[in-house]
NUFI-212631 format. One record per residue: residue number from 1; residue in three letters; x, y, z of N, C-alpha, C, O, CB in turn. Coordinates in pm, 1 decimal, m for minus. Glycine has a CB too. Layout:
<nodes>
     k     r     n.east    n.north       n.up    ca.east   ca.north      ca.up     c.east    c.north       c.up     o.east    o.north       o.up    cb.east   cb.north      cb.up
   NUM   ALA          X          Y          Z          X          Y          Z          X          Y          Z          X          Y          Z          X          Y          Z
...
</nodes>
This chain:
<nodes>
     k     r     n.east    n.north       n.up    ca.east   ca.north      ca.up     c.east    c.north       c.up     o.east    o.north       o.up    cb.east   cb.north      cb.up
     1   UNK     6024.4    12394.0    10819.8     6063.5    12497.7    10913.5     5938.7    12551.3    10983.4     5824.1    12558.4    10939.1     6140.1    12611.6    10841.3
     2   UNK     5981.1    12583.0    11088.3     5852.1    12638.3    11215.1     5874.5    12773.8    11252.9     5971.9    12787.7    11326.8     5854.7    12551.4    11375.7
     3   UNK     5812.6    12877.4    11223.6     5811.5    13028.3    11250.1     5725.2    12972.5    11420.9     5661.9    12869.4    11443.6     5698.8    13156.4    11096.7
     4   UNK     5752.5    13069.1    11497.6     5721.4    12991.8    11653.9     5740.7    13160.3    11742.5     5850.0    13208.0    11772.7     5886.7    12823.2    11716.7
     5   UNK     5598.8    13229.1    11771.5     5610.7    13355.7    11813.0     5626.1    13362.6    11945.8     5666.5    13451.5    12020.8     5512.7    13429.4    11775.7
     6   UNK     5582.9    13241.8    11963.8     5582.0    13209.0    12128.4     5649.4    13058.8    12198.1     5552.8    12995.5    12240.7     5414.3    13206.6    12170.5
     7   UNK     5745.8    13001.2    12217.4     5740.3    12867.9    12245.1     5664.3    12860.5    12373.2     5605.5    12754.5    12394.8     5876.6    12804.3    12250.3
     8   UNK     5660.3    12906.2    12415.6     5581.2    12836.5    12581.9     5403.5    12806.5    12515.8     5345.9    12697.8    12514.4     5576.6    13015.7    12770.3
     9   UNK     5361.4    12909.9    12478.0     5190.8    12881.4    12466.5     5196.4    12847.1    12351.3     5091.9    12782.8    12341.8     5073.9    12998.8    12487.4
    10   UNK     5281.2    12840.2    12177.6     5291.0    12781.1    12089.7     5143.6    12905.4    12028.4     5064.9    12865.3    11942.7     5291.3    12601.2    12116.6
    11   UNK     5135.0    12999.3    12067.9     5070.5    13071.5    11974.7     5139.3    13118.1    11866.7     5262.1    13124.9    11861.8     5016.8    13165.2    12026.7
    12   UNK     5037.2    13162.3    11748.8     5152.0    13202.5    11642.6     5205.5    13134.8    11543.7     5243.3    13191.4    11441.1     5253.4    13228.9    11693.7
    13   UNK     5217.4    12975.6    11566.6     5268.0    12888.2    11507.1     5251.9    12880.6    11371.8     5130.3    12871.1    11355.1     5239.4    12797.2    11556.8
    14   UNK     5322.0    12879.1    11237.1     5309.0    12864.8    11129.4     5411.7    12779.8    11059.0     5533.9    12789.9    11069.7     5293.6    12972.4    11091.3
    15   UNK     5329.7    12677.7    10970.9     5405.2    12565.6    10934.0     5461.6    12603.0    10813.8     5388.9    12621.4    10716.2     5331.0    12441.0    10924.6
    16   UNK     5557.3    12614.1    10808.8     5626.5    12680.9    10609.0     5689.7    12506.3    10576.6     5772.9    12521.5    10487.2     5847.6    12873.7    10608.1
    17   UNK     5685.8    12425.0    10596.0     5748.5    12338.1    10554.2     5821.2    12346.7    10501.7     5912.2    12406.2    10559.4     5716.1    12282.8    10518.7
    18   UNK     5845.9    12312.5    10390.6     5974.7    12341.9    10300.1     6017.4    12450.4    10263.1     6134.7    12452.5    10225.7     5973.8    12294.6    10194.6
    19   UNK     5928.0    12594.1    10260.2     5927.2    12692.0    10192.6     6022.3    12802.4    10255.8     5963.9    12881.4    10330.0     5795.9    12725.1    10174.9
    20   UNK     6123.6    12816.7    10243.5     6237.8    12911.5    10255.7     6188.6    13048.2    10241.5     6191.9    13121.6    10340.2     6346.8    12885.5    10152.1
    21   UNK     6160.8    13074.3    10173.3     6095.0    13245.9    10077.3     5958.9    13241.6    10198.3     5973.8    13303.1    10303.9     6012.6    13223.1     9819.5
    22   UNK     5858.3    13181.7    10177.0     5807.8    13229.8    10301.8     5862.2    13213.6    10438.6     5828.1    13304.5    10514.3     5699.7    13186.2    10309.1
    23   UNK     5936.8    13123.0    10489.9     5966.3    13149.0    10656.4     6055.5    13273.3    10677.2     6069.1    13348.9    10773.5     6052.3    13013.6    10731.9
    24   UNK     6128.2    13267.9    10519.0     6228.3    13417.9    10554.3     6169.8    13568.0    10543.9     6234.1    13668.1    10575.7     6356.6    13427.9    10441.4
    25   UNK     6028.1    13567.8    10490.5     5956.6    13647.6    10457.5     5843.6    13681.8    10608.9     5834.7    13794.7    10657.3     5900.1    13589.5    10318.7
    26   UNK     5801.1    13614.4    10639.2     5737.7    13614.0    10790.3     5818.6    13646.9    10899.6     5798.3    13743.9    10972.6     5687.0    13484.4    10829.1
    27   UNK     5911.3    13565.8    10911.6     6043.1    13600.8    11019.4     6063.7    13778.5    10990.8     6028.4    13859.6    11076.5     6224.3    13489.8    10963.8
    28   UNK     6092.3    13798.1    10929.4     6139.9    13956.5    10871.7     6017.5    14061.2    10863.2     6020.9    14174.0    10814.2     6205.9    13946.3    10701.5
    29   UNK     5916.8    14000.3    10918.7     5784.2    14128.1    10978.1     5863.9    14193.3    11096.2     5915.3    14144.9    11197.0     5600.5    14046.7    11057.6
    30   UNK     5854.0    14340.6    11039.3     5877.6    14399.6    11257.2     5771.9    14550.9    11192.5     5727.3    14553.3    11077.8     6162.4    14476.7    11358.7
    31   UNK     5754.6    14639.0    11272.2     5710.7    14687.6    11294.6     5732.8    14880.8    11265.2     5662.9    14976.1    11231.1     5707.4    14615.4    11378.8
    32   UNK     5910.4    14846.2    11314.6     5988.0    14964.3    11323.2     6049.8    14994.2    11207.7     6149.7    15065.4    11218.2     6079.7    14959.9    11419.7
    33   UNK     6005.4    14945.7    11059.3     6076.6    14965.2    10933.5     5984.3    14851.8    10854.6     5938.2    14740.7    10880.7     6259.1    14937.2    10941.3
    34   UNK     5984.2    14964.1    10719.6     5971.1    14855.9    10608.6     6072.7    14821.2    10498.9     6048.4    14827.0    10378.4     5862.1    14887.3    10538.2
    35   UNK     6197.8    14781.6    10558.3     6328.6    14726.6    10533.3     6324.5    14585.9    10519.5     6311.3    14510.9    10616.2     6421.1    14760.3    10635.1
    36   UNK     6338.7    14536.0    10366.5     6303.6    14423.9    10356.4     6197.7    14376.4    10360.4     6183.7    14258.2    10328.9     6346.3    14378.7    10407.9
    37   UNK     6075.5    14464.8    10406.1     5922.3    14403.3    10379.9     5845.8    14388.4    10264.7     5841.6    14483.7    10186.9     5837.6    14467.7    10441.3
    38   UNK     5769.8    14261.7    10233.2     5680.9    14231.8    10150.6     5560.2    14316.8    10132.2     5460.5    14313.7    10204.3     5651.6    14120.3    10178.7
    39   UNK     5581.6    14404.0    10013.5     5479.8    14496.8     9993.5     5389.1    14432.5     9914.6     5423.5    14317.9     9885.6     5521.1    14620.6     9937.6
    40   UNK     5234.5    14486.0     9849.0     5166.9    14397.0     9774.4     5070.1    14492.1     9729.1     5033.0    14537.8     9837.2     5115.9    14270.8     9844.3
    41   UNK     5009.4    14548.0     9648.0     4875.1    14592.8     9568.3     4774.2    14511.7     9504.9     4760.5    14470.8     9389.7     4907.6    14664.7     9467.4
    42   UNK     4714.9    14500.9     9598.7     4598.9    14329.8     9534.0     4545.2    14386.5     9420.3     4532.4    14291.4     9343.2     4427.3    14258.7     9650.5
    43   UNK     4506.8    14485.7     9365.8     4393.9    14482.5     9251.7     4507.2    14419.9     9101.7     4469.3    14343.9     9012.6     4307.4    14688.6     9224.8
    44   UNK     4611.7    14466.0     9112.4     4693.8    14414.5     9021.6     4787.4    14295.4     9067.6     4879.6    14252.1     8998.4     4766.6    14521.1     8974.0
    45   UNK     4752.6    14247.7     9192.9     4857.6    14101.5     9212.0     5019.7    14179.9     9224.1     5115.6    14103.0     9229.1     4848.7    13965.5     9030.2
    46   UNK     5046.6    14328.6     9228.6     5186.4    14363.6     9201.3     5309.5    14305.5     9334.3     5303.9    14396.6     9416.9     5181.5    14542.8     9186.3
    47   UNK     5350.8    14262.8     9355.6     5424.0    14240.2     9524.3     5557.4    14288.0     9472.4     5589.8    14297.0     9354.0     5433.7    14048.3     9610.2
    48   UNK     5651.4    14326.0     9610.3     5792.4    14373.3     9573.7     5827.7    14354.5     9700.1     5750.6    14324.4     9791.3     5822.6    14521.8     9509.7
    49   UNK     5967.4    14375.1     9709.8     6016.0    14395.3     9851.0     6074.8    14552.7     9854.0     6140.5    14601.4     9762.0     6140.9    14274.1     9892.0
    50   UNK     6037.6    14623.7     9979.9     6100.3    14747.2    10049.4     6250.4    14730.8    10062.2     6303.4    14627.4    10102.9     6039.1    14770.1    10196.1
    51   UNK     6331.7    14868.1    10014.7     6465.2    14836.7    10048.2     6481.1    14973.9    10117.5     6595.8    15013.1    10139.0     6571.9    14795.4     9920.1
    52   UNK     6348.1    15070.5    10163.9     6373.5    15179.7    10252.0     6311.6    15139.1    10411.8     6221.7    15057.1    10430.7     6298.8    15319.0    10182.3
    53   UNK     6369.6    15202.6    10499.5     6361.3    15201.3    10611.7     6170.4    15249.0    10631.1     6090.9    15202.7    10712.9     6491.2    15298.6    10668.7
    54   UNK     6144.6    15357.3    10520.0     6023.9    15379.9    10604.0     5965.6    15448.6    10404.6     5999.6    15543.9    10334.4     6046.8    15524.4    10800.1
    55   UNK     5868.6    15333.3    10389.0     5862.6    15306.3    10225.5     5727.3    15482.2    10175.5     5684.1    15510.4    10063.7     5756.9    15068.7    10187.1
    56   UNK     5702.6    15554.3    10303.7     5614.5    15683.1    10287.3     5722.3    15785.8    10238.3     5701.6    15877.8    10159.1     5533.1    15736.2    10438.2
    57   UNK     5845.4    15753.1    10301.2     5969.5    15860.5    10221.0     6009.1    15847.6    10090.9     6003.1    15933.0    10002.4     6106.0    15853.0    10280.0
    58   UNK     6052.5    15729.1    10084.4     6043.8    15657.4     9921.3     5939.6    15688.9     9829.7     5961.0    15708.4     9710.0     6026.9    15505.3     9923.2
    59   UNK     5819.1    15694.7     9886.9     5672.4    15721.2     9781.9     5676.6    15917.3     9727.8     5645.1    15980.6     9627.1     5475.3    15679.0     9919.8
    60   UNK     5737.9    15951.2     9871.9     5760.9    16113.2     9870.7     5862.6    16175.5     9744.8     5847.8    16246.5     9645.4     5837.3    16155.6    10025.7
    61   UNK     5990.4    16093.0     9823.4     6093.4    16117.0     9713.9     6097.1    16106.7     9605.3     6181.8    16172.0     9544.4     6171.8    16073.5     9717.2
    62   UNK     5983.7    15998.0     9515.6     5975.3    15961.6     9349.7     5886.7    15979.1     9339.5     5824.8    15890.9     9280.0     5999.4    15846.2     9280.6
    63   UNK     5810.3    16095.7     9383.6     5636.4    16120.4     9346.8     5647.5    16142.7     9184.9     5590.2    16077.7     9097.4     5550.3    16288.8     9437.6
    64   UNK     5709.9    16219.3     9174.5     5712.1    16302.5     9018.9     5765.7    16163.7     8942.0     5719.4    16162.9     8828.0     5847.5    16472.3     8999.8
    65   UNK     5856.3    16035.4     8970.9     5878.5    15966.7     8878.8     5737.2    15866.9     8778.3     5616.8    15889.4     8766.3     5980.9    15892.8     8950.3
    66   UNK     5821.0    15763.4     8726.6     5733.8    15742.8     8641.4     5703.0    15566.8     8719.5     5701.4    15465.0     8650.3     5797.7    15771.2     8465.0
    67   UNK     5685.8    15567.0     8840.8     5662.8    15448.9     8892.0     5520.9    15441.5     8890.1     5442.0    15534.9     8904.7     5722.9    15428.6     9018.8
    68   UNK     5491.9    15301.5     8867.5     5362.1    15263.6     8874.0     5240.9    15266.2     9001.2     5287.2    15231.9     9110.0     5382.1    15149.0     8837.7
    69   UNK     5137.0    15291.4     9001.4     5032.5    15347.3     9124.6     5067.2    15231.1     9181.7     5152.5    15258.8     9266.0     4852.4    15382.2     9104.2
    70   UNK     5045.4    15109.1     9180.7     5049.3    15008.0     9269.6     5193.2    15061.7     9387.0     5170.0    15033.0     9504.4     5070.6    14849.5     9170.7
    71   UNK     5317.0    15126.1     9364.0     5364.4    15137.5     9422.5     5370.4    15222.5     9548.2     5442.6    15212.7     9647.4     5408.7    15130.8     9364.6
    72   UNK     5262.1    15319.7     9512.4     5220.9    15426.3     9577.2     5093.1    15374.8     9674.0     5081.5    15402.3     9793.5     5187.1    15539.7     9469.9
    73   UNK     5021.7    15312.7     9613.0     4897.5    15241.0     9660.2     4853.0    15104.0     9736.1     4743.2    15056.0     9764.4     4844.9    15231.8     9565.4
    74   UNK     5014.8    15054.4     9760.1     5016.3    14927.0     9787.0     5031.9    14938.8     9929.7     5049.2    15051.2     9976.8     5116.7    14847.1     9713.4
    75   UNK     5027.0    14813.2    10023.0     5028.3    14763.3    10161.0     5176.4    14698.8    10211.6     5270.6    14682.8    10134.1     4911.7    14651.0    10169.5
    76   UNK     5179.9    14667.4    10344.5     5260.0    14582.3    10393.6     5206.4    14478.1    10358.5     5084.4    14494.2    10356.1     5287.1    14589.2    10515.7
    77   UNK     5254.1    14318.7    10312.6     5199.4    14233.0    10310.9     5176.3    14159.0    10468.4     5262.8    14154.5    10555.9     5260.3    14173.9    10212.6
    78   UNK     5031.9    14101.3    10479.1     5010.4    14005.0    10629.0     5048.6    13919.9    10585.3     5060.6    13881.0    10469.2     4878.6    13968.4    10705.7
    79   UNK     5090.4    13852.6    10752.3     5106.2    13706.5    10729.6     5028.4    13615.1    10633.3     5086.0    13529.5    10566.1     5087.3    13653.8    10843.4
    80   UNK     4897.2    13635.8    10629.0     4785.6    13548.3    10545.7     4801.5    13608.4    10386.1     4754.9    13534.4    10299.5     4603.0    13577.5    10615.7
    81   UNK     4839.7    13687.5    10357.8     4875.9    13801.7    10241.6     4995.2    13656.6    10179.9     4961.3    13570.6    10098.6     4971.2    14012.8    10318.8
    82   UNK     5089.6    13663.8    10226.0     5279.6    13631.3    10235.9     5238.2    13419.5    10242.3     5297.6    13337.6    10172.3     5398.9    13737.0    10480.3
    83   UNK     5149.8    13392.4    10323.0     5155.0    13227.9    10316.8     5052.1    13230.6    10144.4     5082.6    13139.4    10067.6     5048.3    13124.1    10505.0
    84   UNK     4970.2    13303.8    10107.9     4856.8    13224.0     9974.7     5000.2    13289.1     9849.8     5022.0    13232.1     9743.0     4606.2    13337.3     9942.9
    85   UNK     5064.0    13389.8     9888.4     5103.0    13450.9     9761.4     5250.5    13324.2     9789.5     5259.6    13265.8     9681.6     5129.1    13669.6     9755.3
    86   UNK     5322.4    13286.1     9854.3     5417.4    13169.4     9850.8     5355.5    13065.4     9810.4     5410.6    12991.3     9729.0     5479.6    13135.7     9970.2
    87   UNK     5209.2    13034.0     9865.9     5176.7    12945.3     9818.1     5131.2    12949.9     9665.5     5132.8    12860.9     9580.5     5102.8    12908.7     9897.7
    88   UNK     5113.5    13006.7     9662.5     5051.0    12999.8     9453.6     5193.1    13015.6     9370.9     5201.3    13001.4     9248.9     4916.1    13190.4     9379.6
    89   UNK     5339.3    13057.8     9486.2     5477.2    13022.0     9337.5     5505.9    12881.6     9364.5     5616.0    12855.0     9316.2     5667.3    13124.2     9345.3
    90   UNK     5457.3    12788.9     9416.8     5491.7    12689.8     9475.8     5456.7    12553.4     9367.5     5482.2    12438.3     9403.0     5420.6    12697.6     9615.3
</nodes>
């Protein structure tokens, strides 16, 4: 499979070959929500997926719980983040 940001100038292009979990994981970057986005905390390797629209309300709402810092401390995953971490379940 071919993630393809541009067909005319073919910028963007990323080859997932076989890999389902990453093309569906790249495809599903936007900007306006982290709904469904690949979150990640590198010092512990932790990754998850977002199931809130905007994951700073979520961090707000369960401050007092007993969730782990990586959750609080973690990133959107990049594209280059999302292709090595598919690639190493592979």
């Amino acid at each position: 499979m071919i993630y393809d940001v541009d067909t005319v100038t073919k910028k963007g292009r990323i080859d997932c070959g076989t890999n389902e979990e990453l093309f569906l994981a790249i495809a599903a970057l936007r900007d306006d929500t982290d709904d469904s986005q690949w979150f990640v905390y590198p010092p512990e390797n932790a990754w998850f997926v977002c199931h809130d629209d905007d994951i700073n309300y979520a961090r707000e709402y369960i401050k007092e719980s007993v969730q782990a810092a990586w959750f609080h401390c973690s990133h959107k995953a990049s594209v280059n983040e999302l292709i090595e971490h598919f690639k190493e379940k592979e």
